[in-house]
C-alpha positions as CSV (number, residue, x, y, z in Angstrom):
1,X,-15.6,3.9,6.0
2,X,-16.3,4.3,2.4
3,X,-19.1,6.9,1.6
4,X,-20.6,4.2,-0.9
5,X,-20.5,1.5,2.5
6,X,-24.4,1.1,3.8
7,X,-24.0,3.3,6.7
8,X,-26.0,0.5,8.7
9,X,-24.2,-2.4,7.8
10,X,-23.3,-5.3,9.7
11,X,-20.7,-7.6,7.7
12,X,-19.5,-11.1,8.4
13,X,-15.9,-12.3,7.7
14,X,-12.1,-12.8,8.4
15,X,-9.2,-11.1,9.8
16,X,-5.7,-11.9,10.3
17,X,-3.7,-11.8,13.3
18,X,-0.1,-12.2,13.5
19,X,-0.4,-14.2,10.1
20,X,-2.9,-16.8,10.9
21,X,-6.1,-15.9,9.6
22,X,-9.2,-16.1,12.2
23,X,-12.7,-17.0,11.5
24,X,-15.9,-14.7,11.2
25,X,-15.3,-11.7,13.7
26,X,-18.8,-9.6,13.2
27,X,-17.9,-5.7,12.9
28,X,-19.8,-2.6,12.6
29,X,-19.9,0.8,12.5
30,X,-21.9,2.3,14.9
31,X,-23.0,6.1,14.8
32,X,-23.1,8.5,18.0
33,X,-26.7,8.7,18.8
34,X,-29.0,11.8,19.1
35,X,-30.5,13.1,22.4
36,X,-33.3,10.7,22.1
37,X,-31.4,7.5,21.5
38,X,-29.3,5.0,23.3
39,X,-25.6,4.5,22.6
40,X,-26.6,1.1,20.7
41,X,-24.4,-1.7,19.1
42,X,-27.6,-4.7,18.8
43,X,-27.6,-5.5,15.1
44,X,-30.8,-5.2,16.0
45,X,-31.2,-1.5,16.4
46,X,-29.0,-0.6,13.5
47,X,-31.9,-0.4,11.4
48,X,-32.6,3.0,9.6
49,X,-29.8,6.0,9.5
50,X,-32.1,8.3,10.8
51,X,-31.2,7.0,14.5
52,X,-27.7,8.2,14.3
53,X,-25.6,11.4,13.9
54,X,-23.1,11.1,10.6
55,X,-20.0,11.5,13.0
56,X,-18.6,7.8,12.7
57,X,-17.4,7.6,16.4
58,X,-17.6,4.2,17.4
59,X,-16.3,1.2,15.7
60,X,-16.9,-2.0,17.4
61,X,-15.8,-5.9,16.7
62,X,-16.7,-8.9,18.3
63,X,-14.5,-11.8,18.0
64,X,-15.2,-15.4,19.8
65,X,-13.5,-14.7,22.9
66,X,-13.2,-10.7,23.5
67,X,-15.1,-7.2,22.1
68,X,-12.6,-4.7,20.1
69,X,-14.5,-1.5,21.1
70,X,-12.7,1.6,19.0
71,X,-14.1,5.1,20.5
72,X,-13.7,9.0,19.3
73,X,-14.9,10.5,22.3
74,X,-17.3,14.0,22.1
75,X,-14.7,16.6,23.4
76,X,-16.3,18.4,26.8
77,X,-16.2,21.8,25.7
78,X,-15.8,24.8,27.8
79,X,-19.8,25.8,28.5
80,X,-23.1,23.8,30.2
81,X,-24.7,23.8,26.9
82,X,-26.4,21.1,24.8
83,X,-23.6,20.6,22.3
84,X,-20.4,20.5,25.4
85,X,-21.0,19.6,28.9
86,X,-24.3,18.4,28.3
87,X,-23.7,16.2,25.4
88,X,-21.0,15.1,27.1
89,X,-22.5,13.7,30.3
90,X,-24.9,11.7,27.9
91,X,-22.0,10.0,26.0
92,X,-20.2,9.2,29.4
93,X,-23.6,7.6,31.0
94,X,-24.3,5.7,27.4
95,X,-20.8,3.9,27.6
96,X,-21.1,2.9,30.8
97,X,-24.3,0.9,30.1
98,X,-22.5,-0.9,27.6
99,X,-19.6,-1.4,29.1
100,X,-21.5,-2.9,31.8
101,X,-24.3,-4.3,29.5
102,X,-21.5,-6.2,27.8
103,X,-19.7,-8.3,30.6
104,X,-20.4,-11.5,29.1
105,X,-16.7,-11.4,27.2
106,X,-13.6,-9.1,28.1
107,X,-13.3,-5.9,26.3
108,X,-10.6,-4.0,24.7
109,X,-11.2,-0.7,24.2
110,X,-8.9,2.0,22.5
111,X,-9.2,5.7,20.6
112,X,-9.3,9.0,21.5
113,X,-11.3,8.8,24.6
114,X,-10.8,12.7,25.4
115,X,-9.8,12.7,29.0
116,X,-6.7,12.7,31.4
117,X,-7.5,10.4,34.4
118,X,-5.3,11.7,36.5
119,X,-2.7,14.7,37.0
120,X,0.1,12.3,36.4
121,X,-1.9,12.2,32.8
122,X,-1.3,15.6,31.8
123,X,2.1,17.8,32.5
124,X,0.9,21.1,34.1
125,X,-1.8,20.3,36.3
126,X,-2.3,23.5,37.7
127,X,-2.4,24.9,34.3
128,X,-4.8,22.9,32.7
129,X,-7.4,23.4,36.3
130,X,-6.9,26.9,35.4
131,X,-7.8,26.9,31.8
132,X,-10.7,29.0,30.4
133,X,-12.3,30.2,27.1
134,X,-12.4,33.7,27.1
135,X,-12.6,34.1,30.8
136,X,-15.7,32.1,31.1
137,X,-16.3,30.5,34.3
138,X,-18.9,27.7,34.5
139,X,-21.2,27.4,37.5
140,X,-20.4,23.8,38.4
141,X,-16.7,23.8,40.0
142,X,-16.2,20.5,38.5
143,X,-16.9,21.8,35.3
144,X,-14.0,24.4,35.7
145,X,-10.6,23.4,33.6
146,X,-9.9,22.4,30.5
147,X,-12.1,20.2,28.5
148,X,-10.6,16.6,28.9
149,X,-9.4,17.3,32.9
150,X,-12.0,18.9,34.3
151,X,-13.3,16.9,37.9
152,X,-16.4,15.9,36.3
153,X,-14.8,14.4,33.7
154,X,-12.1,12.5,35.6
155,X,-14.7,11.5,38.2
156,X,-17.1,9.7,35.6
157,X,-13.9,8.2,33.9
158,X,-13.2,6.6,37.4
159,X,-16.6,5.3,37.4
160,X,-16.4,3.7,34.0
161,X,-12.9,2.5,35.1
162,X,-14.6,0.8,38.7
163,X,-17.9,-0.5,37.0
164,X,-17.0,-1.7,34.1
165,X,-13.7,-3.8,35.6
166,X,-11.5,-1.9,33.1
167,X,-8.0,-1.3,33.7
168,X,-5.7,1.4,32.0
169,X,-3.1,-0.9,29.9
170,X,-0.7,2.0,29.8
171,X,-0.6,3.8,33.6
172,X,-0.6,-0.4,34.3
173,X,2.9,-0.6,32.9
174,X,3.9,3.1,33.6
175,X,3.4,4.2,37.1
176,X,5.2,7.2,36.7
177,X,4.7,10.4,35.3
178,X,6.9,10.3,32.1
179,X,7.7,14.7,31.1
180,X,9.3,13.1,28.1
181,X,7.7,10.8,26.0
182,X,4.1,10.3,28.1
183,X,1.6,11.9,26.6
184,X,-0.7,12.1,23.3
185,X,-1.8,15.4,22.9
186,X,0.5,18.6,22.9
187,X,-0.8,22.2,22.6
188,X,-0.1,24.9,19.8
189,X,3.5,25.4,19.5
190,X,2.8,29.1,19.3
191,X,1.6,30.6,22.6
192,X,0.6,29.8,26.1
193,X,-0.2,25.8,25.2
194,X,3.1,25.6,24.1
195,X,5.0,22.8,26.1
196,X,1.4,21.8,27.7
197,X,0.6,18.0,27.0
198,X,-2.0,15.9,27.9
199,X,-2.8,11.8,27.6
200,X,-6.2,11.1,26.3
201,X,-5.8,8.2,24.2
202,X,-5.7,5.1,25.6
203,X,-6.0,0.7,25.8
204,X,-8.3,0.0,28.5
205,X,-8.9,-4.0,28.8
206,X,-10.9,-6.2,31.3
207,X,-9.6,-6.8,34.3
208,X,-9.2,-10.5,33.2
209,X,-6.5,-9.4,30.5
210,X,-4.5,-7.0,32.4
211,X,-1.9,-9.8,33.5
212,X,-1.3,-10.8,29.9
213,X,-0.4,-7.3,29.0
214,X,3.6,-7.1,27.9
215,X,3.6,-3.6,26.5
216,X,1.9,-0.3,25.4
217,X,3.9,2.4,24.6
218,X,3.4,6.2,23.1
219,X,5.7,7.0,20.5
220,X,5.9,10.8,20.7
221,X,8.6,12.5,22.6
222,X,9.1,15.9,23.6
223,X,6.7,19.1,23.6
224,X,6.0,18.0,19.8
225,X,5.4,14.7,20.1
226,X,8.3,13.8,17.3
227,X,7.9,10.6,16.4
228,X,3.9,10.4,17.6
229,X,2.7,7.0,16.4
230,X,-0.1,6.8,19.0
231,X,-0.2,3.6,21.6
232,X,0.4,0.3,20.2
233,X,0.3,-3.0,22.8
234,X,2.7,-5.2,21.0
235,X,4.1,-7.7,21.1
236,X,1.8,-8.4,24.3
237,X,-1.5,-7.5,22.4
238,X,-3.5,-11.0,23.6
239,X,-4.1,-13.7,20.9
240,X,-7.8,-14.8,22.4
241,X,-7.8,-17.8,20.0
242,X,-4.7,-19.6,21.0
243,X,-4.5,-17.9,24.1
244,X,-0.9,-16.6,24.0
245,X,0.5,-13.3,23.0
246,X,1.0,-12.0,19.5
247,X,4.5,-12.1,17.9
């Protein structure tokens, strides 16, 4: 977003998909609320910048049929403190009330959502249970691990998966753990994270799309990544006007 863009705007007008040009999808940015505020999207309640924090993490677009829901997830950090864990567990419980909130239409939502579901989703899972910040050790077991795998966090990403009827476009079409080319996040080159990877980016659709998925991919192979172009679900990305895949 442009720093001269109304930081509260809503705007009206067309977009193009695979070269037909669609009518009147309403967009916005949305900001990552502070401790006293909801995760909000209601035109409504984008009224007055004060409400939101100037990180730009959610981008969401409604078209006729289906939500577009883009998402930079807060990273967990390593302590039980307002700014990590804590900040965190209020992100996680505001998503899921509008994920839930906003079962009228499917949803398909992508980004950076800063976790690894499962141990298939990372490539050392012993490794990354293990992991601590200068020795720390949290009080909470579940918080234990590094930020993104830690039980909490895979346990309240299960229970945005379940409540919100979501399923994981690429573990759909990829059942097994891929060592090569099936992650989106690899550590420092340089030291103990070498080699370590991790997937926490991701497509996550209704459950009403999942059957018209064709393909979601990662473009990264290796402990670098080479190639890394992030996740891209074409040619089976749905077309919700016509009501057939997109070319």
């Amino acid at each position: 977003m442009d720093s001269n863009d109304n930081e509260n705007e809503t705007q009206v007008g067309s977009t193009t998909t695979c070269g037909r040009e669609r009518k009147d999808p309403r967009w916005k940015y949305a900001r990552l609320p502070n401790e006293q505020d909801d995760l909000v999207f209601d035109d409504a309640d984008l009224t007055g910048a004060s409400k939101h924090e100037p990180e730009g993490r959610v981008i969401l677009a409604e078209f006729e049929s289906f939500r577009l829901l883009n998402t930079y997830v807060p990273n967990n950090g390593w302590k039980d403190e307002e700014t990590s864990f804590q900040r965190r567990r209020k992100w996680d419980k505001r998503i899921i009330e509008f994920v839930v909130q906003s079962s009228d239409k499917p949803l398909i939502w992508c980004g950076d959502l800063n976790v690894s579901h499962e141990e298939i989703d990372v490539s050392h899972p012993e490794f990354f249970s293990a992991a601590k910040l200068n020795g720390y050790v949290p009080p909470n077991q579940e918080d234990c691990g590094q930020p993104g795998f830690t039980l909490a966090e895979r346990r309240r990403f299960s229970g945005i998966l379940k409540e919100g009827k979501l399923a994981d476009a690429y573990r759909l079409l990829h059942e097994e753990k891929d060592m090569e080319g099936g992650f989106s996040w690899s550590g420092n080159p340089i030291g103990k994270y070498r080699g370590k990877r991790m997937r926490i980016d991701y497509f996550l659709v209704s459950e009403a799309l999942k059957d018209r998925i064709v393909a979601c991919e990662i473009h990264g192979r290796g402990i670098e990544l080479n190639g890394f172009l992030w996740k891209r679900p074409l040619p089976g990305f749905p077309d919700p006007f016509s009501g057939k895949f997109g070319s």
